[in-house]
C-alpha positions as a LaTeX table, in Angstrom:
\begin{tabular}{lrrr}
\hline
Residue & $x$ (\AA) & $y$ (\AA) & $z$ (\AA) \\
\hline
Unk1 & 132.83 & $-135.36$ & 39.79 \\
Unk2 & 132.87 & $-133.83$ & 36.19 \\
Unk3 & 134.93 & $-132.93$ & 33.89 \\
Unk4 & 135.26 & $-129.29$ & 32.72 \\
Unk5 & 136.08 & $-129.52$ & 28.86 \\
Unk6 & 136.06 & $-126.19$ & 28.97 \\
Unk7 & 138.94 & $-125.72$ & 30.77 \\
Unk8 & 140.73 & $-129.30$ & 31.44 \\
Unk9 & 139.86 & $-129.59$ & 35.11 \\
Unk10 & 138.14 & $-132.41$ & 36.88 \\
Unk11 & 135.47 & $-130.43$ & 39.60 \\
Unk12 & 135.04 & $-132.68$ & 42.88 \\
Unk13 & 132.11 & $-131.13$ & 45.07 \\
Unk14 & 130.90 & $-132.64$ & 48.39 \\
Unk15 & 130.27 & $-135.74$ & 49.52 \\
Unk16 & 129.84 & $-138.00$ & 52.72 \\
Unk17 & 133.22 & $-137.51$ & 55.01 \\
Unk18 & 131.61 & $-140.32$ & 57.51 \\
Unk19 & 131.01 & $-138.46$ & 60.36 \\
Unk20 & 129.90 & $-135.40$ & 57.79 \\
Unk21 & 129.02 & $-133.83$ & 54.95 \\
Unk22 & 131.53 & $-131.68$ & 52.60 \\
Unk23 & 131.18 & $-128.47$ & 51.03 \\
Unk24 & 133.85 & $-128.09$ & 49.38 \\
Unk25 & 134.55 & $-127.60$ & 45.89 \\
Unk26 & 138.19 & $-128.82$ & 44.18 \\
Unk27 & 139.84 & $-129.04$ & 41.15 \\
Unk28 & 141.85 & $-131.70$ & 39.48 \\
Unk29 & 143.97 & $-130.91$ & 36.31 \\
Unk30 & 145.79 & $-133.83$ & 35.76 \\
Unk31 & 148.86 & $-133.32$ & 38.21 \\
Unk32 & 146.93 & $-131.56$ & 41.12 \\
Unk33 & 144.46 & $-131.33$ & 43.32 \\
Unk34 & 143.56 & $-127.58$ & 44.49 \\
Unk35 & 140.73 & $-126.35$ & 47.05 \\
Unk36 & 139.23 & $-123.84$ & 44.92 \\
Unk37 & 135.95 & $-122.76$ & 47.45 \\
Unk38 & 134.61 & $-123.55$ & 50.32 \\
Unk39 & 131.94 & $-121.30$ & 49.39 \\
Unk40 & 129.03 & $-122.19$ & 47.69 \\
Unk41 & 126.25 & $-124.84$ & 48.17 \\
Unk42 & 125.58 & $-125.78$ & 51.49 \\
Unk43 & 127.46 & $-129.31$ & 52.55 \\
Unk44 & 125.72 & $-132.61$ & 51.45 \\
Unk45 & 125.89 & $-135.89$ & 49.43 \\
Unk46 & 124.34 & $-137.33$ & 46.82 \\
Unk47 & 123.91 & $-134.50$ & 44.68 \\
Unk48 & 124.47 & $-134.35$ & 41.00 \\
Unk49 & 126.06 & $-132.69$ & 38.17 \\
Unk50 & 127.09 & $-132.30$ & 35.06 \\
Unk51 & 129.19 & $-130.11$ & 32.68 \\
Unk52 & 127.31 & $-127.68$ & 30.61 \\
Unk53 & 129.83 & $-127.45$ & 27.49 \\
Unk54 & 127.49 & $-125.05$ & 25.87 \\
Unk55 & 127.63 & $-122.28$ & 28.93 \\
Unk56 & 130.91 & $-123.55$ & 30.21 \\
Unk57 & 129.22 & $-124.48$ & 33.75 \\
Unk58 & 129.29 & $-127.38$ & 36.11 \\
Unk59 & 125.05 & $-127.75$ & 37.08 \\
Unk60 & 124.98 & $-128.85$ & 40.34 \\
Unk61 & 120.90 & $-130.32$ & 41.52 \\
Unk62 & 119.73 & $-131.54$ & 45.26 \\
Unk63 & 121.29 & $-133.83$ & 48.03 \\
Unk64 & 121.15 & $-134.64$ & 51.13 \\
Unk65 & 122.13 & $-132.02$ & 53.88 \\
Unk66 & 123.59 & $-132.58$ & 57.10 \\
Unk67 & 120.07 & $-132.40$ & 58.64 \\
Unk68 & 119.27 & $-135.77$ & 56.41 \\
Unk69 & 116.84 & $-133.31$ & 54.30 \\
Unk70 & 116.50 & $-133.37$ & 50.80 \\
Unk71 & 117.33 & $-130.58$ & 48.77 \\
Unk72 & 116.01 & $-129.48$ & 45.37 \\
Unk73 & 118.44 & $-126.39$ & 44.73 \\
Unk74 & 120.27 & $-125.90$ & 41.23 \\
Unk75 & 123.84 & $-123.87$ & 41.44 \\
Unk76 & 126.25 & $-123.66$ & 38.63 \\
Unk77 & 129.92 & $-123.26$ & 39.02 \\
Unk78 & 131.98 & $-121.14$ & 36.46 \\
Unk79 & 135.02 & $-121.90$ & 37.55 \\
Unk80 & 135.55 & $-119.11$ & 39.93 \\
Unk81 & 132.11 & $-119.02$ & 41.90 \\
Unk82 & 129.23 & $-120.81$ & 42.56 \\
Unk83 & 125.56 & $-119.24$ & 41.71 \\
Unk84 & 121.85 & $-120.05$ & 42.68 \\
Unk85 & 119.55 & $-120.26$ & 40.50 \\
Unk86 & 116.76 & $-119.33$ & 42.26 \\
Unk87 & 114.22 & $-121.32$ & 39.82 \\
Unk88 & 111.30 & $-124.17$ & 40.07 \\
Unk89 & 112.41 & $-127.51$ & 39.04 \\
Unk90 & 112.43 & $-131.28$ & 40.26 \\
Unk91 & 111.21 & $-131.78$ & 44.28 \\
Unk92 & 113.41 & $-131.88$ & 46.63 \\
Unk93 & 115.88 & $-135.47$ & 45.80 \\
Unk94 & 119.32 & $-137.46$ & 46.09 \\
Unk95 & 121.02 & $-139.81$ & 44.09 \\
Unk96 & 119.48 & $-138.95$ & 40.79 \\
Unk97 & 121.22 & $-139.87$ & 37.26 \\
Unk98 & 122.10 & $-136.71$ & 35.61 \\
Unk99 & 123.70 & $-136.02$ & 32.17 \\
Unk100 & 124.25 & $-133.54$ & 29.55 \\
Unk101 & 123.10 & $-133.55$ & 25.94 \\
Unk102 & 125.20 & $-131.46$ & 24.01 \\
Unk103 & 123.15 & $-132.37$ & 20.72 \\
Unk104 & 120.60 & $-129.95$ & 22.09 \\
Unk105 & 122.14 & $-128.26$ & 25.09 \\
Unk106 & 120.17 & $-129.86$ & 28.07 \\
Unk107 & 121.00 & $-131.67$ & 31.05 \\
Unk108 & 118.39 & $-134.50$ & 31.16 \\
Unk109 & 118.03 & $-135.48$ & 34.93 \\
Unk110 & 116.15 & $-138.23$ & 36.05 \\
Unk111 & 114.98 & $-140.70$ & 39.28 \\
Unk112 & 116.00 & $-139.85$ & 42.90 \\
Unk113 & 114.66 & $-140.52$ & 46.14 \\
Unk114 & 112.53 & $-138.29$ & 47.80 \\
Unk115 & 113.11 & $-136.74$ & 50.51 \\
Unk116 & 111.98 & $-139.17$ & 54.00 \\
Unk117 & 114.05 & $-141.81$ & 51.54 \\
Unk118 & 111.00 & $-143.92$ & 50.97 \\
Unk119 & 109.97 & $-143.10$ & 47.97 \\
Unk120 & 111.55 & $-143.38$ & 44.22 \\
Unk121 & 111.09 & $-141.25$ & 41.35 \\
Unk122 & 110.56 & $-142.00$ & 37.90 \\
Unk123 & 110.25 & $-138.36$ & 36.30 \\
Unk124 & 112.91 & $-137.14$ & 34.00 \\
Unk125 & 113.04 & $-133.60$ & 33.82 \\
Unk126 & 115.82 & $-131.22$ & 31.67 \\
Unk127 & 117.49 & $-127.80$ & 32.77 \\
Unk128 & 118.42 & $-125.56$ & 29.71 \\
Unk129 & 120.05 & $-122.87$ & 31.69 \\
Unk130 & 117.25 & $-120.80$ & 32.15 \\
Unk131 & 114.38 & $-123.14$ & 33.96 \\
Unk132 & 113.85 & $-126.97$ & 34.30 \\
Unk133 & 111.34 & $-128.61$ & 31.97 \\
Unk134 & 109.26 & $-131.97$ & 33.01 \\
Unk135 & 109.57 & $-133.91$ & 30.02 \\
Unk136 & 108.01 & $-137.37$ & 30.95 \\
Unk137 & 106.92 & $-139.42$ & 33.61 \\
Unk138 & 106.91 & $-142.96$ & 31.66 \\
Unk139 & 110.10 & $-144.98$ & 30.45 \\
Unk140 & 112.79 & $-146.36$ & 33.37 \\
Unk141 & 110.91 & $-147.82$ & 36.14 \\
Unk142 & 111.30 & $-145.05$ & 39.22 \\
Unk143 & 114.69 & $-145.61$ & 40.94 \\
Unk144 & 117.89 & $-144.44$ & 42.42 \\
Unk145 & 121.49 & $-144.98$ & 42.69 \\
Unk146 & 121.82 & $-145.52$ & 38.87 \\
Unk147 & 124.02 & $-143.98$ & 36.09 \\
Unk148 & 123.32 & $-142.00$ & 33.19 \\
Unk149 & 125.78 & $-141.24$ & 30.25 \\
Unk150 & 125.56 & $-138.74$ & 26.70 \\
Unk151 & 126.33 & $-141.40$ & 24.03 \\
Unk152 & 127.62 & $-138.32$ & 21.75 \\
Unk153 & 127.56 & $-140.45$ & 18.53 \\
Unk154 & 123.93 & $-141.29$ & 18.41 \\
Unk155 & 122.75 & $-138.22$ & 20.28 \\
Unk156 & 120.90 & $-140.75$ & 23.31 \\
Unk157 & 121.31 & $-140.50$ & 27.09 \\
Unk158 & 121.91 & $-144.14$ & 28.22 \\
Unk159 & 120.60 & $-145.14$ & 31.50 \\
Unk160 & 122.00 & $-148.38$ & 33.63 \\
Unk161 & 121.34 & $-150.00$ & 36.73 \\
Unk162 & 119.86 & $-148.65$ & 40.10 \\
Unk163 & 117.60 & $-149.23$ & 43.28 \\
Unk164 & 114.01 & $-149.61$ & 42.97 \\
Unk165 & 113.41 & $-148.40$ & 46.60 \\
Unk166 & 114.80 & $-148.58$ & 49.98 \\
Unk167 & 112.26 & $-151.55$ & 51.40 \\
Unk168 & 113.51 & $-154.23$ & 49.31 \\
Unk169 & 116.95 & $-156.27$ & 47.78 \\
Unk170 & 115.90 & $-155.54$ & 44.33 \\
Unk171 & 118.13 & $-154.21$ & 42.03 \\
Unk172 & 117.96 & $-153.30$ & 38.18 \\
Unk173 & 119.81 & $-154.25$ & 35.24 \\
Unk174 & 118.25 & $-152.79$ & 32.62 \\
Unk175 & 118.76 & $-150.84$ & 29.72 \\
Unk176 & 117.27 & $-147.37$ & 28.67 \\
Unk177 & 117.94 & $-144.76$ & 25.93 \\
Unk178 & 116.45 & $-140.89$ & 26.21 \\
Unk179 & 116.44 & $-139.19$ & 22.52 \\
Unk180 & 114.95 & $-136.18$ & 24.33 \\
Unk181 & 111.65 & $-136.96$ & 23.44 \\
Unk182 & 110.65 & $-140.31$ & 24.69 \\
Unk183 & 112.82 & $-143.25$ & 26.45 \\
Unk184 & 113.27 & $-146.63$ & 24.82 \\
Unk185 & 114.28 & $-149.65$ & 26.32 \\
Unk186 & 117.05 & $-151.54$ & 24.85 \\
Unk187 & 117.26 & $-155.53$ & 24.06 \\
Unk188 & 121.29 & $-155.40$ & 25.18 \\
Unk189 & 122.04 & $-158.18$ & 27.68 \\
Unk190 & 124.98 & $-157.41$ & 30.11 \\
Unk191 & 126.22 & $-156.73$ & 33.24 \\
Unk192 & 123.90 & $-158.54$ & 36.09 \\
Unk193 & 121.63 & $-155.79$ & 38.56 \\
Unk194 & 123.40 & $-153.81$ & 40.38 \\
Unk195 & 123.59 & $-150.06$ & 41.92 \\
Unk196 & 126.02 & $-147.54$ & 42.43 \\
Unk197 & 127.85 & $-148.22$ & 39.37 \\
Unk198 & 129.90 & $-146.29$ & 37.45 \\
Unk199 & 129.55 & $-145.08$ & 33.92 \\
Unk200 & 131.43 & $-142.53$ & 32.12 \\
Unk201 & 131.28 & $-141.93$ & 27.93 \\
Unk202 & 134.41 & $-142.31$ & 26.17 \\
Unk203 & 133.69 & $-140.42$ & 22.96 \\
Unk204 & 136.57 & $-141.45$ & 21.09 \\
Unk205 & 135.98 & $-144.93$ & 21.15 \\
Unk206 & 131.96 & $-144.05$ & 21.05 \\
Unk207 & 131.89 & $-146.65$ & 23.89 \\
Unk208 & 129.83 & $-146.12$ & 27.50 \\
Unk209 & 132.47 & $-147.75$ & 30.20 \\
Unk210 & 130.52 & $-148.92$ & 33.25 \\
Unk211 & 132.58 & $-150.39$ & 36.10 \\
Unk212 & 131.77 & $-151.88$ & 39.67 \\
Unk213 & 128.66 & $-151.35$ & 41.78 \\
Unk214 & 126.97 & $-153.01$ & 44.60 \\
Unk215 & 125.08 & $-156.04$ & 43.20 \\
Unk216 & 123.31 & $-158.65$ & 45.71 \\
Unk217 & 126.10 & $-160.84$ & 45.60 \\
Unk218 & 128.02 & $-158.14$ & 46.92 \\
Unk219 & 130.42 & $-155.05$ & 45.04 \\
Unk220 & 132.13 & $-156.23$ & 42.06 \\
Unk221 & 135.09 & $-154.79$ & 40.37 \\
Unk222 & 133.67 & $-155.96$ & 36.54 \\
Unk223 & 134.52 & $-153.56$ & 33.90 \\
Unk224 & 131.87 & $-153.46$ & 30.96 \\
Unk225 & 131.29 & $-151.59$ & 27.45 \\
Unk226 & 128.15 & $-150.53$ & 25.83 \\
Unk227 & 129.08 & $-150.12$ & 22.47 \\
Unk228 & 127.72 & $-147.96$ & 19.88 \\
Unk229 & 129.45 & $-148.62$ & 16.58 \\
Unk230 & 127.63 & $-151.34$ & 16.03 \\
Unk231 & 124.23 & $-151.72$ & 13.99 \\
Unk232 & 122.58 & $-152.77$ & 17.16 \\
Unk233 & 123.91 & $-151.01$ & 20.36 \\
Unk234 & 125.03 & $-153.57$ & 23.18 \\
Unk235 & 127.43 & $-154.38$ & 25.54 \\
Unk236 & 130.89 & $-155.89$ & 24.61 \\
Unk237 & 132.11 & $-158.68$ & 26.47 \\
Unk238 & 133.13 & $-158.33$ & 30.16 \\
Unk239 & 136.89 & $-157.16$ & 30.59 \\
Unk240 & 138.58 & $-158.68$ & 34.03 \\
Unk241 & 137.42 & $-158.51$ & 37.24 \\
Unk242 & 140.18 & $-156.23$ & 38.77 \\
Unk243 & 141.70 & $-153.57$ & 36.42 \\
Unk244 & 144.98 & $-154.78$ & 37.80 \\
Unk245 & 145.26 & $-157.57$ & 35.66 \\
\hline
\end{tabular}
């Protein structure tokens, strides 16, 4: 899911039914859920998007189809249709981290497995509307199931968290910052490894909220901040383990 500043809807696309995959695209605006298309990309999970707030568009990149295949298709949805853009980009992947920058109008995408599910990446490439852009292959360790954020205030994509690769129980816990020319890794100590977590920006606190995720211990319902009003960015101490209390 995203959220469509644009026009104050939250766009659900996809995603694994359990016996399928969806293709469906639907739109939440704060009272209701509507089923806006059912036309569009072809069903899968484990794509990615994010909100283009400079073109008004929800970018949409890869998957996995109902065949288990992995795609490496970019659409955009307007809010009416979805389009192909029939360019060269990232090979075919799922479960990327993918964010926009709307310092300089880019969504950075980066990691993903490939597409037999062996193999991680570690590329980070960004999509300006036009054509996608490898813009480094060092930084964050290659790796899936991780979360990437736009920390608005200091104009840095924050990366958390992920799998290393399919053959072992390793998971990550670190720390990296994209300025959209080179990653740095950052000192903050926090939440413990994990994957599948949540993150989400919340500008007007200039905070990065990261909740839950699969850690080796088992899922977690933790809810952290990565705070950057501070002098030093880091993350603020654990809130409780179940938002109920």
């Amino acid at each position: 899911m995203v959220f469509d500043s644009h026009r104050n809807v939250v766009v659900l696309y996809g995603g694994n039914t359990g016996a399928s995959v969806n293709g469906e695209t639907w739109e939440w605006n704060g009272m209701t859920w509507a089923l806006r298309s059912s036309i569009g990309p072809a069903p899968r999970a484990g794509q990615r998007m994010a909100f283009d707030s400079a073109r008004n568009v929800t970018v949409l990149f890869g998957g996995q189809l109902a065949n288990f295949s992995y795609n490496d298709e970019t659409w955009e949805w307007d809010g009416a249709t979805w389009t192909q853009r029939l360019v060269a980009g990232p090979a075919g992947r799922a479960y990327s981290a993918m964010a926009f920058d709307s310092n300089r109008s880019r969504t950075v995408l980066h990691g993903g497995v490939s597409t037999d599910g062996t193999v991680s990446y570690g590329d980070t490439w960004e999509w300006d509307g036009a054509s996608w852009t490898s813009v480094s292959n060092s930084g964050p360790a290659p790796r899936f199931y991780h979360a990437l954020v736009f920390d608005s205030a200091r104009g840095v994509s924050v990366l958390f968290g992920g799998k290393p690769d399919n053959h072992s129980s390793t998971l990550l816990g670190d720390v990296w910052e994209w300025d959209g020319s080179s990653w740095t890794a950052s000192a903050a100590i926090g939440p413990s490894a994990r994957d599948n977590v949540g993150m989400a920006y919340d500008a007007g606190r200039r905070r990065a909220v990261v909740f839950g995720g699969s850690m080796s211990s088992g899922t977690t319902g933790e809810l952290w901040e990565y705070g950057s009003t501070e002098s030093i960015p880091g993350f603020i101490s654990p809130g409780p383990d179940s938002l109920s209390d």
